[in-house]
C-alpha positions in Angstrom: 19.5 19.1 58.5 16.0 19.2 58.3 12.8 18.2 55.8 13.0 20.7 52.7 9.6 19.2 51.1 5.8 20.0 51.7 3.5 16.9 50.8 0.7 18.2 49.1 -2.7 16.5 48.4 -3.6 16.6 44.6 -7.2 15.7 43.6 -7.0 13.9 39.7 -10.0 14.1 37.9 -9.0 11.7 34.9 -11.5 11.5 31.4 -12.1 8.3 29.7 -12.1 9.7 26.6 -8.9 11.8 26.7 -5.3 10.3 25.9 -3.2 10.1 29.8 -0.5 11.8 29.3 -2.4 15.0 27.8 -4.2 15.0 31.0 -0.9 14.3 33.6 0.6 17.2 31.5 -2.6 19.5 32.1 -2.1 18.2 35.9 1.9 19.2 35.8 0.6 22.9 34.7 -2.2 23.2 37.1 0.2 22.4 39.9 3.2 25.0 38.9 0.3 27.9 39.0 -0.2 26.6 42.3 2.9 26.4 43.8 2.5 30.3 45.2 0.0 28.8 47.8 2.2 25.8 48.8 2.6 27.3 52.0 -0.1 26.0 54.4 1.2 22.5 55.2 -0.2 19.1 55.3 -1.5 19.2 58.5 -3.3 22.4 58.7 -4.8 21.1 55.5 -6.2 18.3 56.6 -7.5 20.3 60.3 -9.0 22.2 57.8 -10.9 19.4 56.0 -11.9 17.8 59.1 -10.0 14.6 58.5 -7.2 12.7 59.6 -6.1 11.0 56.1 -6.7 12.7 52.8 -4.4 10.3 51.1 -2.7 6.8 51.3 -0.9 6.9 48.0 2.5 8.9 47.9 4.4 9.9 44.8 7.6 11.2 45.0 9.9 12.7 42.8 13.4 13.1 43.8 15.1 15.7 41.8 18.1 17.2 43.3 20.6 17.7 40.7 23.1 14.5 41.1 25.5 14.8 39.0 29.5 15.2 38.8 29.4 18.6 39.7 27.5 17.7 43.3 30.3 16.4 44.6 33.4 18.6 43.6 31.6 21.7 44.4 32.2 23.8 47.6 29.4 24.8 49.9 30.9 27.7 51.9 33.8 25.4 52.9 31.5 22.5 52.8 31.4 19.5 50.9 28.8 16.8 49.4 31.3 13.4 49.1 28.1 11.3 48.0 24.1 10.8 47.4 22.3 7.8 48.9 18.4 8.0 48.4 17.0 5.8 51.7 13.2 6.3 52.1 11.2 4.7 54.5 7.6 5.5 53.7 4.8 6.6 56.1 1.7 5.6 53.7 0.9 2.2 52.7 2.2 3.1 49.4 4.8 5.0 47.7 6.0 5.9 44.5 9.6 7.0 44.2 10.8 8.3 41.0 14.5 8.5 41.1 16.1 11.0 37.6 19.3 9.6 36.3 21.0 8.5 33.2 17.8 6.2 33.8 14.8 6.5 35.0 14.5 4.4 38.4 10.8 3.8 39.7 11.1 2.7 43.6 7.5 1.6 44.9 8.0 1.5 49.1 5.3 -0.2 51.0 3.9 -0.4 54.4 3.0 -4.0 56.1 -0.7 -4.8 54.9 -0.1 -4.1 51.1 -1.1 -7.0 49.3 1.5 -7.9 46.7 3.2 -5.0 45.6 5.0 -7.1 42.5 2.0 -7.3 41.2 1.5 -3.4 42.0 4.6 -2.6 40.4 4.1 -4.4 37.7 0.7 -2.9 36.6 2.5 0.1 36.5 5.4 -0.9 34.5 2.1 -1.9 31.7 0.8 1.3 32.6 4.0 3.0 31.3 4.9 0.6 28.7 1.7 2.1 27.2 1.5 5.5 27.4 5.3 4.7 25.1 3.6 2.7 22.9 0.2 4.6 22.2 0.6 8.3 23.6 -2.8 9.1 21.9 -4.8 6.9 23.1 -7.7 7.8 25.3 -7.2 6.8 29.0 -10.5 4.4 28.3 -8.9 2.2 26.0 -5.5 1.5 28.6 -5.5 -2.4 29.3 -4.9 -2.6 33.2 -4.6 -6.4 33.4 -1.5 -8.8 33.4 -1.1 -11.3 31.5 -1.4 -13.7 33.7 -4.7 -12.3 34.9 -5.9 -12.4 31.4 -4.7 -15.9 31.0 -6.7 -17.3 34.4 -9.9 -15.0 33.3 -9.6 -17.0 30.3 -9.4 -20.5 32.1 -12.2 -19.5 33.9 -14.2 -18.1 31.5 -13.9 -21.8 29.4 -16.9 -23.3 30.1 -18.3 -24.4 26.5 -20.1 -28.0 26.5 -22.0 -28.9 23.7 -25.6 -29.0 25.3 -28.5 -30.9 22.5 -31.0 -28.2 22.3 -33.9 -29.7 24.6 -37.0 -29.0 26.6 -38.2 -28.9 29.9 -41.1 -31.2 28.3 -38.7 -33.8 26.9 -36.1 -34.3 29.8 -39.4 -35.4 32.1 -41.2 -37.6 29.5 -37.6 -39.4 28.3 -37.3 -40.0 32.6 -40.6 -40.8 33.1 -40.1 -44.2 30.1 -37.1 -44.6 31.9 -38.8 -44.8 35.4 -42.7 -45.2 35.1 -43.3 -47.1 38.5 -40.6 -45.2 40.6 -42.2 -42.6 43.4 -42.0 -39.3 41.4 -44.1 -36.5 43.6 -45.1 -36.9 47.4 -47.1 -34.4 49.8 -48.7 -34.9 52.6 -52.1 -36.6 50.3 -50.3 -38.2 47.2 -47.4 -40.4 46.7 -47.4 -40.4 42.0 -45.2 -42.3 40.2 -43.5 -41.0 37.1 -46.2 -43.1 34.8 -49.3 -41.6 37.0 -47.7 -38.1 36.9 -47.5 -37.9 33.4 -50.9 -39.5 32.7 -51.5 -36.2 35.0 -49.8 -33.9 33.6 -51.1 -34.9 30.1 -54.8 -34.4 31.2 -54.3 -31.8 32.7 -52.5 -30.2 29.5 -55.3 -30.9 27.1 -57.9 -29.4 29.3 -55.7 -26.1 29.2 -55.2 -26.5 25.5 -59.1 -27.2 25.0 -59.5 -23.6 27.0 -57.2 -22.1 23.6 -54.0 -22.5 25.6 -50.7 -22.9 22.8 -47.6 -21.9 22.1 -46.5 -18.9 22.9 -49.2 -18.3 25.5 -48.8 -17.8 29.6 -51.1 -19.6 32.0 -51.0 -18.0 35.6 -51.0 -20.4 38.1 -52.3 -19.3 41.8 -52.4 -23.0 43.8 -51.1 -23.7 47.2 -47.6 -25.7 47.3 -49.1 -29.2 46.7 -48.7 -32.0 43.8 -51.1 -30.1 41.7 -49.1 -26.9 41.7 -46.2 -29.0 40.6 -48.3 -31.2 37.9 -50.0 -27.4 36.6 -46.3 -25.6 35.9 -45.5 -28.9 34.0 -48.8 -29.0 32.3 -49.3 -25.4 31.3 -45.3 -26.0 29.6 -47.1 -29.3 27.9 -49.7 -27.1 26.3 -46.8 -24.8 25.1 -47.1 -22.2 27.3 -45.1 -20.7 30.1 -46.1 -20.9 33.2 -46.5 -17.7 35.9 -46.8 -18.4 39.6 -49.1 -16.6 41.3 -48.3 -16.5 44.9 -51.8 -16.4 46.8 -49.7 -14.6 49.7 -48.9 -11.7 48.0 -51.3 -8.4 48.2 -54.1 -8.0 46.1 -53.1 -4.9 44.4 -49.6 -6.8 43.1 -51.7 -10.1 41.8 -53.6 -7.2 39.8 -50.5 -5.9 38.5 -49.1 -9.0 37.3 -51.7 -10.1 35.8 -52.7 -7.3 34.0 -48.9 -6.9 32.7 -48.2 -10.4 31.5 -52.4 -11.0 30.7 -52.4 -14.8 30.8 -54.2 -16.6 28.8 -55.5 -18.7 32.0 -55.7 -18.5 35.6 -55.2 -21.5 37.4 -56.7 -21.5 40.9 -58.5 -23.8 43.7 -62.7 -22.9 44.4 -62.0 -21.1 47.4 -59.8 -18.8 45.6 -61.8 -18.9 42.6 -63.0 -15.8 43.6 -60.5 -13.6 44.0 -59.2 -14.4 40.7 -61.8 -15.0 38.5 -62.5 -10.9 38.1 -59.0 -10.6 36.7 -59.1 -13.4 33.9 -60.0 -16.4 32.7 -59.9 -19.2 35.3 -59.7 -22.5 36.4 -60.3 -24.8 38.9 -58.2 -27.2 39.5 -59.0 -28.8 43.4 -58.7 -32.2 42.9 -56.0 -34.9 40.6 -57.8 -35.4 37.3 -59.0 -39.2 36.6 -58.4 -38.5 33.2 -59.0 -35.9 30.5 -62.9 -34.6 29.3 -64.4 -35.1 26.1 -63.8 -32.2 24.4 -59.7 -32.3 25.8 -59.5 -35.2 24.4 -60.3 -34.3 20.8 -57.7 -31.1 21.4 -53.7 -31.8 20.5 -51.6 -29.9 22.6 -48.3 -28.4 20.5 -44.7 -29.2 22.1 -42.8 -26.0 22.8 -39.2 -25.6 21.2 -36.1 -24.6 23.2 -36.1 -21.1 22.1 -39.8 -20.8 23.9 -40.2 -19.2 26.8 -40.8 -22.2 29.8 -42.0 -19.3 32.7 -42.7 -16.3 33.6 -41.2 -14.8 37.1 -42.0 -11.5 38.3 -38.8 -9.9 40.7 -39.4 -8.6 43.7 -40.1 -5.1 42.7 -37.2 -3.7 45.5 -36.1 -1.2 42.9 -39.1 -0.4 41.3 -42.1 -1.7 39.9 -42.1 -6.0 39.6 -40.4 -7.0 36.3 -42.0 -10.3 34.4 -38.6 -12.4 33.5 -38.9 -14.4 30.0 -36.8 -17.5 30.3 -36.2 -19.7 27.5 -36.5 -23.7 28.1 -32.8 -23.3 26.1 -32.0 -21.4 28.9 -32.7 -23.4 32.2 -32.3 -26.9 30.2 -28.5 -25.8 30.2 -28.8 -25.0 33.8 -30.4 -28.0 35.1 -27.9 -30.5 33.1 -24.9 -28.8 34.8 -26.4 -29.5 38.0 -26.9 -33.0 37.2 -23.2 -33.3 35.6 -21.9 -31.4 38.7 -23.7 -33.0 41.6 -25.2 -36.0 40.5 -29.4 -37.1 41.6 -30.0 -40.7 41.6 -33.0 -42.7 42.2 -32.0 -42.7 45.9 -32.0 -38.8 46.4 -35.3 -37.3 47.8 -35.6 -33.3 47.3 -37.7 -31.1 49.1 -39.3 -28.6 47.4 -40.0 -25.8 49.7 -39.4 -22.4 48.2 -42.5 -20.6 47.2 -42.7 -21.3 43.6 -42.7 -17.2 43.1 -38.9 -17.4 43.3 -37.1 -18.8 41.2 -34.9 -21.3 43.1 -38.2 -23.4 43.2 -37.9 -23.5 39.6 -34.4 -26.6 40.0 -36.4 -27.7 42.8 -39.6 -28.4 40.7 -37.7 -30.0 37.4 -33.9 -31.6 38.6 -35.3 -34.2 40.4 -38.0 -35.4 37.8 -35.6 -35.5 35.2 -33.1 -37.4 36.9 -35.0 -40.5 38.5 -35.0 -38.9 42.0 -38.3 -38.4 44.5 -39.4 -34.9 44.8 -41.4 -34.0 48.2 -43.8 -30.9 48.4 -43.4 -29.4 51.7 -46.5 -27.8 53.0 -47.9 -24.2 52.6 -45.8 -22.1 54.9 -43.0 -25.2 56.2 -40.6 -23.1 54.4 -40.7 -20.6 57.8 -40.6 -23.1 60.4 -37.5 -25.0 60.9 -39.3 -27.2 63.0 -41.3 -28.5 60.6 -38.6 -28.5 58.1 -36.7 -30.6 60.4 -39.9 -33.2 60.9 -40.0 -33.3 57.2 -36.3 -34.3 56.8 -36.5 -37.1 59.2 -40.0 -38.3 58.0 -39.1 -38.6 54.4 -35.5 -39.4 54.5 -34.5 -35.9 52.4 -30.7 -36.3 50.9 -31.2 -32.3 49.1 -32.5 -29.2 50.1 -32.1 -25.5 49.8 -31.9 -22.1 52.1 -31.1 -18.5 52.0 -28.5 -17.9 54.2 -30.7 -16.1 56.7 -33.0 -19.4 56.5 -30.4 -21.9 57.1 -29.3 -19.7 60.2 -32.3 -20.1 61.9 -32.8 -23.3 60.6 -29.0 -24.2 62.3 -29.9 -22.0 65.5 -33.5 -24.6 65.9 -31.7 -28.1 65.3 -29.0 -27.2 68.3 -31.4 -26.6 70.2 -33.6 -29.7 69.3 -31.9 -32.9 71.2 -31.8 -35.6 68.7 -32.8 -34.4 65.7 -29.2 -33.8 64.3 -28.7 -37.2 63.9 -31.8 -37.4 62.2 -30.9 -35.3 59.5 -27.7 -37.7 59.0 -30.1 -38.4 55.7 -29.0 -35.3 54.1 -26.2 -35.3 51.3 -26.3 -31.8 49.4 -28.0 -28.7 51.2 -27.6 -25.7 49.2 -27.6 -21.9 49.9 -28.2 -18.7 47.6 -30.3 -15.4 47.7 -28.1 -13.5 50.3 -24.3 -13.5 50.9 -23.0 -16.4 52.6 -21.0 -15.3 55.9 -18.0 -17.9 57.2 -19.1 -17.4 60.3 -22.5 -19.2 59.4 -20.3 -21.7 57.7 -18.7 -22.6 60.8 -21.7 -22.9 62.6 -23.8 -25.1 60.1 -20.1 -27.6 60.0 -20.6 -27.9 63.8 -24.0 -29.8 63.2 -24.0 -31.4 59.5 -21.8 -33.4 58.2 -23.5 -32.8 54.4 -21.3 -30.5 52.2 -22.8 -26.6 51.6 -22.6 -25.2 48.5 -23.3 -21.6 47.7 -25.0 -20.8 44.5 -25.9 -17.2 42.7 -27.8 -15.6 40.1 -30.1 -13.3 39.1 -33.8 -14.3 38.0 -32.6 -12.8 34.8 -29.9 -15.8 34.1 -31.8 -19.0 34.7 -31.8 -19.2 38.8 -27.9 -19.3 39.2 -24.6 -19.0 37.0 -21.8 -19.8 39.7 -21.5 -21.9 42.3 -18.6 -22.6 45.4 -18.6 -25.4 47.7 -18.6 -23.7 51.4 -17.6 -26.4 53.2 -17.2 -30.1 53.5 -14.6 -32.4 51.4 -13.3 -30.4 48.2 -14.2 -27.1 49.5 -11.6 -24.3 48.5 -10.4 -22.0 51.1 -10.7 -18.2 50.6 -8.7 -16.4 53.2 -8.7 -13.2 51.5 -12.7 -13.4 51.1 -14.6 -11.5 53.8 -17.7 -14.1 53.0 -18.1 -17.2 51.2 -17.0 -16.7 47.3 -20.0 -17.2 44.8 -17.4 -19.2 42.9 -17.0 -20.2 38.9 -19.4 -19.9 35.9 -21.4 -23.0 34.8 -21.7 -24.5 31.8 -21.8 -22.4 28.9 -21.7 -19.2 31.1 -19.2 -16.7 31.2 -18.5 -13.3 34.4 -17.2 -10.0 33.3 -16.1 -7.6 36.2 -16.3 -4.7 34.5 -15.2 -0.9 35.4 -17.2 2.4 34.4 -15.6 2.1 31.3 -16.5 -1.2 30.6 -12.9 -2.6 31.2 -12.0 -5.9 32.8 -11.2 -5.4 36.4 -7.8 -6.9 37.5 -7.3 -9.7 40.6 -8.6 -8.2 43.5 -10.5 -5.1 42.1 -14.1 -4.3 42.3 -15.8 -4.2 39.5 -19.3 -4.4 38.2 -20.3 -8.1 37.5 -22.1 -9.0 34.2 -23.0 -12.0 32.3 -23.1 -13.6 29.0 -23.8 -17.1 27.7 -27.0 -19.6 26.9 -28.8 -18.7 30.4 -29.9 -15.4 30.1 -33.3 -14.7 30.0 -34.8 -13.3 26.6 -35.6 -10.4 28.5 -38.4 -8.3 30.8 -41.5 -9.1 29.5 -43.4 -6.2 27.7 -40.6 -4.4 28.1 -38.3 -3.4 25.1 -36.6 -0.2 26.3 -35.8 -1.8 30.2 -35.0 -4.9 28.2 -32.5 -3.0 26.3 -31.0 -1.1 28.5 -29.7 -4.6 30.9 -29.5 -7.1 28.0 -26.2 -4.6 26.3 -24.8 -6.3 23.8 -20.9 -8.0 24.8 -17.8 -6.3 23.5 -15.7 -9.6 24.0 -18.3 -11.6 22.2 -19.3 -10.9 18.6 -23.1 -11.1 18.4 -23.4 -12.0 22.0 -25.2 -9.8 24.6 -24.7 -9.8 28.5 -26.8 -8.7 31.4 -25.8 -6.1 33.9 -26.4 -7.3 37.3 -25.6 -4.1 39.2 -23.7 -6.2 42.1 -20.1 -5.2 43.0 -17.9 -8.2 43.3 -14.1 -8.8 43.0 -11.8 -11.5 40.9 -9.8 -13.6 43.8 -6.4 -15.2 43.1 -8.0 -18.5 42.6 -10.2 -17.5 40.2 -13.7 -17.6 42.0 -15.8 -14.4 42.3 -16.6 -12.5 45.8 -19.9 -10.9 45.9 -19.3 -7.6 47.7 -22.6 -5.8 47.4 -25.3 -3.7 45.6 -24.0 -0.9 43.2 
């Protein structure tokens, strides 16, 4: 006969605060005044609006009056003999309500809908309770499943009783453990663990004998060398936390970082002694130290505790001004012992450490492998940009670990094919590890072609001790993620747990996008100098009495298997 119905576009503005049903009733009124200017059909609506799809979600309510009457009635000598409801739906998904002695909800589907039973079923919870609380505001409506509460939970368990430590302690326990090993190599100095700490020590006192202590920050502005590495662990020594100055950056942000965190001590070389000395206290470290001077030697430097701040790192400032980050040794202690638990250094392993210490990935790249027995190798100034050199360095030194942003390692795989022979002189390398950018598969596959060393991808915010999940990318063990559009950041660490959050500060089921914050030991203590910023991203955790978690601001999603894909900026 003909289609009898007009399918109408209906915009829903919903309110957290206001029970559903109220609101779908005000919607239901709304719609009957309307139904005088139902004429214009779908079509001409959408010409109107200027595009082709307003909609891809249909709800349709079928309510011809079936009943006994239907079919003994006559129709001008005409007769209805029976009802059969056969839809076949032209949007990926519909909604069929069907009246009766019972309710019957029919969801249709279009090929591309990605499990619908699990569709349907949020709906039946939906339902189940507007029943069961009618009053209650649309904000407080649990969306998930009970199964996707269950796996949240699973992957939320990540408790491990961690003895409260410090950066200090985990290298002097290694370095009675392994005086005469190679510790720290550059391109002048090969120190074992006993001669670094002898230099380290010095080096700790003289800062102390300058009025460095606890609770103090010494800026350190030296070129990627030994002594940059021995200065971060000595100014922690003295108690302090240390800042890296990067000498790169422009003069007017080395001001500003100074002047915001005022250090008690600038650490610097002569030729840069300069440019520094106007905003602080300096000094000049140029050469190893043959041993501590007279008046360091009379001065006792005070251990920190874990609940101390172990450095300062300022963020990039790509959203405003540059934020000082606090972070506890508490903090990236816990971090740096799931790395050892998960990927295990030995005293065979040689790291190189080749991300400007400004960023905080140089901060595991600096400490893991001098508190596991390993050899740590400081690349030189500016090898971090040339794959070339990167690539000389692997060979030379043998290195098993290293670590890239994904843009990095792309250039980095792009150099070695086209370097004849040198793949098989990175055969040395065991763990290579990405983080800073989203991970595409497609650089995956490319990097496989090459290395035979597994890829792991890594993320976190400066503001949660370097990283809080990690996903192998490829290799033996690695997980696929076909639904993924890049590689997944993965599961929490230790003692770490993800919230995907809504507006409303609602878990986000399997699949949805949600806002991604954290909670657990890693956070940092907060933005330094900065109570009302620090407040408004350190919110306190409505699943955790007590507990507070950091807003990240990046989008990601829950996948089936319980890893996390990034999906961008909010």
């Amino acid at each position: 006969i003909g289609l009898f119905t007009n399918t109408l576009p209906v915009r829903l503005r919903l309110r957290p605060d206001q029970p559903l049903l109220e609101q779908l009733a005000n919607v239901q009124q709304r719609q009957i005044r309307l139904l005088e200017h139902d004429g214009v059909g779908l079509g001409e609506i959408q010409r109107l609006c200027g595009v082709s799809n307003l909609f891809d979600t249909l709800l349709v309510v079928e309510n011809y009056p079936e009943d006994a009457k239907l079919f003994v009635a006559d129709f001008g000598g005409l007769r209805c003999v029976g009802a059969r409801n056969r839809g076949y739906t032209h949007y990926p998904l519909t909604l069929m309500v069907l009246p009766g002695r019972e309710l019957e909800l029919r969801l249709e589907y279009r090929e591309g809908v990605k499990e619908p039973e699990r569709i349907a079923s949020r709906v039946t919870r939906l339902l189940e309770q507007i029943v069961d609380r009618p009053d209650a505001p649309l904000s407080a409506m649990d969306v998930l499943l009970t199964e996707e509460r269950d796996l949240l939970a699973r992957v939320n368990a990540t408790k491990v009783a961690n003895h409260p430590s410090t950066l200090c302690e985990l290298l002097a326990d290694q370095a009675q453990c392994t005086p005469d090993a190679i510790a720290l190599v550059d391109g002048d100095h090969a120190l074992s663990y006993r001669e670094v700490r002898r230099q380290v020590t010095a080096l700790a006192r003289n800062f102390a004998a300058t009025g460095v202590t606890a609770g103090d920050i010494v800026a350190i502005a030296l070129p990627r060398s030994v002594r940059l590495v021995i200065a971060l662990m000595a100014a922690q020594e003295a108690g302090a936390a240390y800042l890296p100055l990067d000498t790169g950056y422009p003069e007017e942000r080395l001001a500003y970082m100074v002047q915001d965190a005022r250090p008690r001590l600038i650490v610097t070389t002569s030729e840069l002694q300069e440019r520094f000395e106007r905003l602080g206290a300096s000094l000049v470290y140029d050469h190893l130290l043959d041993g501590p001077n007279e008046d360091a030697v009379k001065t006792e430097t005070r251990s920190p505790s874990p609940e101390d701040a172990a450095y300062v790192i300022y963020t990039s400032g790509s959203t405003g001004r540059p934020k000082g980050v606090t972070v506890s040794h508490k903090a990236i202690v816990n971090r740096l012992r799931w790395m050892q638990h998960e990927y295990r250094l030995s005293a065979d392993d040689v790291i190189l450490q080749k991300t400007p210490s400004s960023f905080d990935v140089s901060v595991w790249e600096f400490f893991w492998p001098l508190m596991t027995g390993a050899r740590l190798v400081v690349a030189p100034p500016e090898a971090h940009r040339d794959p070339r050199e990167l690539l000389r360095l692997i060979q030379g030194h043998r290195i098993s670990v290293i670590h890239f942003v994904p843009s990095m390692l792309a250039t980095f795989v792009a150099t070695a094919k086209s370097e004849s022979g040198h793949v098989a002189d990175s055969s040395s390398l065991r763990l290579v590890f990405c983080s800073g950018e989203a991970l595409s598969k497609e650089l995956v596959r490319s990097y496989e072609t090459l290395f035979s060393a597994p890829l792991h991808n890594l993320y976190g915010p400066t503001e949660a001790a370097v990283d809080v999940t990690y996903q192998q990318a490829c290799g033996v063990g690695a997980e696929d993620a076909a639904e993924a559009a890049s590689v997944p950041i993965g599961r929490p660490v230790w003692n770490t747990a993800l919230r995907v959050l809504d507006g409303w500060l609602r878990p986000t089921p399997v699949g949805v996008a949600g806002e991604l914050y954290l909670s657990g030991v890693q956070l940092a203590d907060g933005y330094l100098g900065r109570p009302s910023l620090t407040a408004s991203r350190f919110v306190a955790d409505p699943f955790a009495d007590g507990e507070r978690m950091y807003r990240t601001g990046d989008i990601v999603r829950w996948l089936a298997n319980g890893t996390v894909e990034y999906l961008g900026r909010g």
